[in-house]
C-alpha positions in Angstrom: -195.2 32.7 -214.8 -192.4 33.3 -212.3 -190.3 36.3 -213.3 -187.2 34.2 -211.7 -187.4 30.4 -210.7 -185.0 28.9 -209.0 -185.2 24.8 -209.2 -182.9 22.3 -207.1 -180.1 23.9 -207.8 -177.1 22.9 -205.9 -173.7 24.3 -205.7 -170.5 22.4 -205.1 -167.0 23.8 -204.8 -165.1 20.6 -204.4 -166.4 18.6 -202.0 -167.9 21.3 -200.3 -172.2 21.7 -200.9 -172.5 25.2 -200.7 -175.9 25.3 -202.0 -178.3 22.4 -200.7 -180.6 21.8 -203.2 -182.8 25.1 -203.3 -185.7 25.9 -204.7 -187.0 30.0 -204.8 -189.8 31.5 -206.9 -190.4 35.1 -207.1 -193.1 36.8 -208.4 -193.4 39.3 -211.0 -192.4 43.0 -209.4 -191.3 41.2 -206.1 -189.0 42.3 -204.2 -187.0 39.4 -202.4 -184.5 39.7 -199.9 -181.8 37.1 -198.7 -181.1 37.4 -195.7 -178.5 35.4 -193.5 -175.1 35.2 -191.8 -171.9 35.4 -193.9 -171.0 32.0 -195.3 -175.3 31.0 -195.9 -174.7 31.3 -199.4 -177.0 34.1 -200.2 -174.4 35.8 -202.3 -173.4 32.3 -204.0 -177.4 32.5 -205.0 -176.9 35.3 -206.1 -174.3 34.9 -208.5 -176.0 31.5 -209.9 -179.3 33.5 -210.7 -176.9 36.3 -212.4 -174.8 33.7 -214.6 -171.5 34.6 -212.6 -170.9 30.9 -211.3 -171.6 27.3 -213.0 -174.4 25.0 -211.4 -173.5 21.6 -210.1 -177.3 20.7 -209.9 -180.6 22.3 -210.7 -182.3 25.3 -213.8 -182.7 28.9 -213.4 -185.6 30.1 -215.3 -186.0 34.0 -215.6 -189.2 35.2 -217.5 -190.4 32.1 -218.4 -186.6 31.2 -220.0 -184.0 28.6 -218.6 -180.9 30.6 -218.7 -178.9 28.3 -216.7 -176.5 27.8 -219.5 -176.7 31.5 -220.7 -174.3 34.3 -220.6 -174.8 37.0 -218.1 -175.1 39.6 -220.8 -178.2 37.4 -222.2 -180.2 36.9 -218.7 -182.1 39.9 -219.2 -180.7 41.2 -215.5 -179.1 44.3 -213.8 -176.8 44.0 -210.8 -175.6 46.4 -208.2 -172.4 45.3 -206.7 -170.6 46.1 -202.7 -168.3 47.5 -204.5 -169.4 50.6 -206.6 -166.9 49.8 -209.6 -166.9 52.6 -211.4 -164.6 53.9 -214.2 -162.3 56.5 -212.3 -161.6 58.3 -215.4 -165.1 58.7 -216.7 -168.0 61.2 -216.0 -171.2 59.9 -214.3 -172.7 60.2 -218.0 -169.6 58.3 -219.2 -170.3 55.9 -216.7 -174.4 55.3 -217.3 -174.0 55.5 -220.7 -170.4 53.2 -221.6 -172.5 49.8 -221.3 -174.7 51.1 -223.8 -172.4 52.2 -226.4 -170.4 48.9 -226.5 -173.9 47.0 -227.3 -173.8 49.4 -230.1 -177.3 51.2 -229.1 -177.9 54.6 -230.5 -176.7 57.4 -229.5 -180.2 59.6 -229.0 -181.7 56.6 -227.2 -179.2 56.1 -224.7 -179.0 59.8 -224.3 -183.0 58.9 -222.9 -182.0 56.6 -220.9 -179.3 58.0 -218.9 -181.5 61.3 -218.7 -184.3 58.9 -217.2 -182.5 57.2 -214.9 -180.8 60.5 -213.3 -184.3 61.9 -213.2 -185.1 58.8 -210.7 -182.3 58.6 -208.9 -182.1 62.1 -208.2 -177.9 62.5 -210.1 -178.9 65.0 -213.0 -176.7 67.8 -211.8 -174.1 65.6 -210.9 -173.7 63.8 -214.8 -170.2 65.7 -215.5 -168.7 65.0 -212.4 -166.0 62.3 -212.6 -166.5 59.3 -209.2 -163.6 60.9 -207.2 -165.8 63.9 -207.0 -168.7 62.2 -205.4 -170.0 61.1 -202.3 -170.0 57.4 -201.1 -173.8 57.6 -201.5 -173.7 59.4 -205.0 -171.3 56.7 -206.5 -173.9 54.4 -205.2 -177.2 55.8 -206.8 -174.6 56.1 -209.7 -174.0 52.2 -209.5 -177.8 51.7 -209.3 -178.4 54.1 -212.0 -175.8 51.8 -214.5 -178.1 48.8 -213.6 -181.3 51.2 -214.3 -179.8 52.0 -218.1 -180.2 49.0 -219.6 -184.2 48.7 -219.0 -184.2 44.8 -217.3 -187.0 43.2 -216.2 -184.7 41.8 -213.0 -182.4 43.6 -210.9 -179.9 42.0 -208.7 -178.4 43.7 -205.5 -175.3 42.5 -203.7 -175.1 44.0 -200.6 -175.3 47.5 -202.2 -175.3 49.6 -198.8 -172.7 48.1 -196.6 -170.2 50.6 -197.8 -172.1 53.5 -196.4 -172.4 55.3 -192.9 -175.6 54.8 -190.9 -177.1 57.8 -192.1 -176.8 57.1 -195.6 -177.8 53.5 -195.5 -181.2 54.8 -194.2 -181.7 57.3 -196.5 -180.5 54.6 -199.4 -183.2 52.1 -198.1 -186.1 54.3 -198.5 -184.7 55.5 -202.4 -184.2 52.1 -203.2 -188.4 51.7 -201.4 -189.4 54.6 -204.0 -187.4 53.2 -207.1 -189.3 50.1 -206.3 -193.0 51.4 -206.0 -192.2 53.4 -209.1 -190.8 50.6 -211.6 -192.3 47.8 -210.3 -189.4 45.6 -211.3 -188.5 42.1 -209.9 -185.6 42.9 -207.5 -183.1 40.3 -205.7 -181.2 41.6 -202.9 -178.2 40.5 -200.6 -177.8 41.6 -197.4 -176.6 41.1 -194.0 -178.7 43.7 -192.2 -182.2 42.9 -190.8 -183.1 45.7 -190.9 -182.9 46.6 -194.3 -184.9 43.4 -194.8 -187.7 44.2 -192.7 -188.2 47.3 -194.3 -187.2 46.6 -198.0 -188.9 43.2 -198.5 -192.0 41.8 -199.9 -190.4 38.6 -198.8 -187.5 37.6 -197.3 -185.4 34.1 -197.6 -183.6 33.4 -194.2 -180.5 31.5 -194.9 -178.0 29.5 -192.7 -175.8 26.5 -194.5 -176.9 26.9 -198.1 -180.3 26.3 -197.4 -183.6 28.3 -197.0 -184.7 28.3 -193.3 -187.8 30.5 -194.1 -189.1 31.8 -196.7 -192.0 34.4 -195.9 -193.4 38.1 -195.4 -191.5 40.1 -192.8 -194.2 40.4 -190.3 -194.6 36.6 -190.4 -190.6 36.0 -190.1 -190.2 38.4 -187.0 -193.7 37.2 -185.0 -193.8 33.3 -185.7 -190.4 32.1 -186.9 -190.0 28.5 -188.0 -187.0 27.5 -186.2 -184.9 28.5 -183.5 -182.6 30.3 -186.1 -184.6 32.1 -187.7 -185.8 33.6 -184.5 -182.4 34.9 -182.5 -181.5 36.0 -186.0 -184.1 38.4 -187.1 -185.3 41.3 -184.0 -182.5 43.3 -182.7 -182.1 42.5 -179.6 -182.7 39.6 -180.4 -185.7 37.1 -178.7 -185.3 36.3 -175.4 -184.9 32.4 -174.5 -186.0 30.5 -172.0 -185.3 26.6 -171.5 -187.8 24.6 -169.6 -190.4 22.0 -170.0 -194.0 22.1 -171.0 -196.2 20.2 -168.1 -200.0 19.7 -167.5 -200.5 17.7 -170.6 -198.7 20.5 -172.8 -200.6 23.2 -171.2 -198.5 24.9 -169.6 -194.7 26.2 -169.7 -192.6 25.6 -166.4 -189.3 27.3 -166.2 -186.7 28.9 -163.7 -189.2 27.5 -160.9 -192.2 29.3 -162.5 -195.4 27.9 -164.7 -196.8 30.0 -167.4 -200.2 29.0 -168.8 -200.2 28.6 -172.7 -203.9 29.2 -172.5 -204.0 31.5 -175.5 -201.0 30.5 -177.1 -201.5 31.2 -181.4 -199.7 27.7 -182.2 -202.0 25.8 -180.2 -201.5 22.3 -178.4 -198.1 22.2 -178.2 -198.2 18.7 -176.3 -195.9 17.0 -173.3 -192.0 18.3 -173.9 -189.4 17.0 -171.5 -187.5 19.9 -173.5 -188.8 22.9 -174.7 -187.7 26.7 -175.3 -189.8 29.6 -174.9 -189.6 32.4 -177.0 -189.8 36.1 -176.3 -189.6 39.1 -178.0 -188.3 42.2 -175.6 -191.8 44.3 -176.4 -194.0 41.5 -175.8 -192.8 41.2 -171.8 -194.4 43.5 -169.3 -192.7 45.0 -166.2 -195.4 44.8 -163.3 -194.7 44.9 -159.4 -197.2 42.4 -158.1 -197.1 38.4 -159.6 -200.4 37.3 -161.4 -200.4 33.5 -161.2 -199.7 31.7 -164.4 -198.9 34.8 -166.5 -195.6 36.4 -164.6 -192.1 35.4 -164.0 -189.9 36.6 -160.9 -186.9 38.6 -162.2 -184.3 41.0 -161.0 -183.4 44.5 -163.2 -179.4 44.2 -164.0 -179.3 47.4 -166.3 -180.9 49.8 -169.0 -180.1 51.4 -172.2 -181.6 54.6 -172.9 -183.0 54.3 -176.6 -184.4 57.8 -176.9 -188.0 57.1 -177.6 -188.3 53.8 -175.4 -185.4 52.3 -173.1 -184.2 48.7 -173.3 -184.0 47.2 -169.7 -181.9 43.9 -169.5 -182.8 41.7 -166.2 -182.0 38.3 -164.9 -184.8 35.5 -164.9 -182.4 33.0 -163.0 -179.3 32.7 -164.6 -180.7 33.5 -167.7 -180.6 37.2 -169.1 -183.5 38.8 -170.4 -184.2 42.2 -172.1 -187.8 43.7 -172.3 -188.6 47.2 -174.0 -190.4 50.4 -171.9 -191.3 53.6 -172.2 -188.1 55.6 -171.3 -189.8 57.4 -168.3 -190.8 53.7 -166.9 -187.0 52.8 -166.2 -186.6 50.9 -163.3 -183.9 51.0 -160.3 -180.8 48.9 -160.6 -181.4 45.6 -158.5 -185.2 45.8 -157.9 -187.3 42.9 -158.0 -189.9 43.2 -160.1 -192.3 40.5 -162.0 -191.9 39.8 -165.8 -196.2 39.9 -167.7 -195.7 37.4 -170.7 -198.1 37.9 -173.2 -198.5 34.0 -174.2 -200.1 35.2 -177.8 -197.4 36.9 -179.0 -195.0 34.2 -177.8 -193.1 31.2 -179.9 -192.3 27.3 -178.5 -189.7 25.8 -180.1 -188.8 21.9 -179.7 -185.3 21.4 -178.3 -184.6 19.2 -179.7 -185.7 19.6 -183.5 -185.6 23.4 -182.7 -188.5 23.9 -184.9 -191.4 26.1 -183.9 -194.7 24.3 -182.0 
């Protein structure tokens, strides 16, 4: 059984399809993130799976029960918001413990569950403070901690960091890693930022038009992507792109005046392509001074951006610019000519024209 099970659901405001006929299991204790560009619809989803918005098409079954007609209150789900939403007027302990009291609970139980869930999240001293008293990232873990309350098998997250400064988003991300590991709930979450889904996700759901582009582990999103979205999307910067052709019977790569062997290459035969596009992540490209036939391409060093622990250097392959990663003492000189090492393995060819992955 699938602690939420998403089936054909489509989503129609108007005319407009913003959900495409989507289908999403997730696993009991996963955590799922969906990731995409604003507009995708991975809030939309969101709301759907929380009760917030009316289905055109399609059943959402959480624990086994189709909801798709049920209340919010009844879906068994907690959900952290952007916006932290909290009663201005109220303590944190007012705050935790106000949901509760209007389902009538009693009083010495929810007096266990707000103590729990400031244990976890870390808030016990600050339970008689009132929100304008707080940090951004207290209100936050407060926020979390209203979801926590109410013991749900599923939580929901809607983009719960944005809000915050760099700092605290990172330090956010690895609380909301703990809270996972420790309560093993099923947990949904929004964002924008790779980043927090490449370190936050059992899997992640790559979205672009209302539809799921890719649905898999983070490792296996960031090395072989399915499309040619999903690949400039996730990796910051992101992959490098070159557009060429593949000759010799599909064996090899020619572009910018240059032929790469694909001897090696994970996908395999990837066939004759009038138009291809070869992809390259920036730590997967070598800078060496003498060409090795079939494994380098010429290129010229524009620039570099000192990263602290490794330096990004951006060249020009043609026209075309492309950035490779280095070990900060390895930066090169502005304008030298140096030769591009392409580790074929680690690389992905995409179709032109279909702009799916070979």
């Amino acid at each position: 059984m699938h602690s939420v099970s998403v089936q054909s659901l489509t989503l129609k405001f108007g005319a407009a399809e913003v959900l495409k006929n989507l289908n999403l299991d997730v696993a009991e204790g996963e955590f799922i993130v969906l990731l995409g560009p604003s507009g995708c619809g991975k809030s939309t989803l969101l709301n759907c799976i929380a009760g917030l918005l009316e289905l055109s098409e399609g059943q959402i079954h959480i624990k086994g029960k189709n909801v798709t007609w049920a209340e919010p209150s009844e879906r068994g789900i907690g959900m952290v918001f952007q916006s932290y939403a909290l009663y201005p007027q109220m303590t944190v302990r007012g705050n935790l413990s106000f949901g509760l009291k209007i389902a009538g609970m009693a009083k010495d139980e929810i007096e266990k569950r707000v103590q729990r869930a400031s244990e976890i999240l870390q808030i016990g001293p600050l339970l008689d403070r009132k929100p304008g008293a707080l940090s951004g990232g207290q209100r936050q873990r407060v926020a979390i901690g209203r979801a926590l309350v109410r013991d749900v098998d599923v939580f929901l997250f809607d983009e719960p960091l944005s809000n915050l400064d760099a700092k605290l988003r990172s330090e956010l991300r690895v609380e909301l890693k703990r809270l996972h590991n420790r309560l093993k709930n099923t947990m949904v979450y929004v964002t924008h930022d790779q980043i927090e889904a490449l370190t936050l996700a059992d899997r992640i759901a790559v979205m672009r038009g209302g539809i799921i582009q890719q649905l898999a582990a983070p490792q296996e999103i960031y090395n072989r992507p399915s499309n040619l979205f999903v690949a400039g999307f996730i990796g910051s910067p992101s992959m490098n792109f070159m557009h060429g052709k593949t000759v010799d019977g599909g064996t090899a790569f020619e572009t910018a005046g240059t032929t790469l062997s694909l001897s090696g290459y994970e996908g395999g035969a990837v066939g004759a392509r009038d138009k291809a596009i070869l992809g390259l992540r920036p730590e997967h490209l070598e800078m060496v001074d003498a060409p090795i036939p079939g494994k380098t391409i010429p290129a010229m060093v524009e620039i570099d951006e000192p990263m602290g622990a490794d330096s990004l250097v951006w060249l020009k392959v043609g026209d075309v610019p492309v950035s490779v990663r280095v070990p900060v003492e390895n930066r090169p000189e502005h304008g030298k000519s140096v030769h591009l090492k392409v580790d074929i393995s680690k690389a992905s060819v995409f179709d032109a024209v279909s702009e799916q992955r070979i």
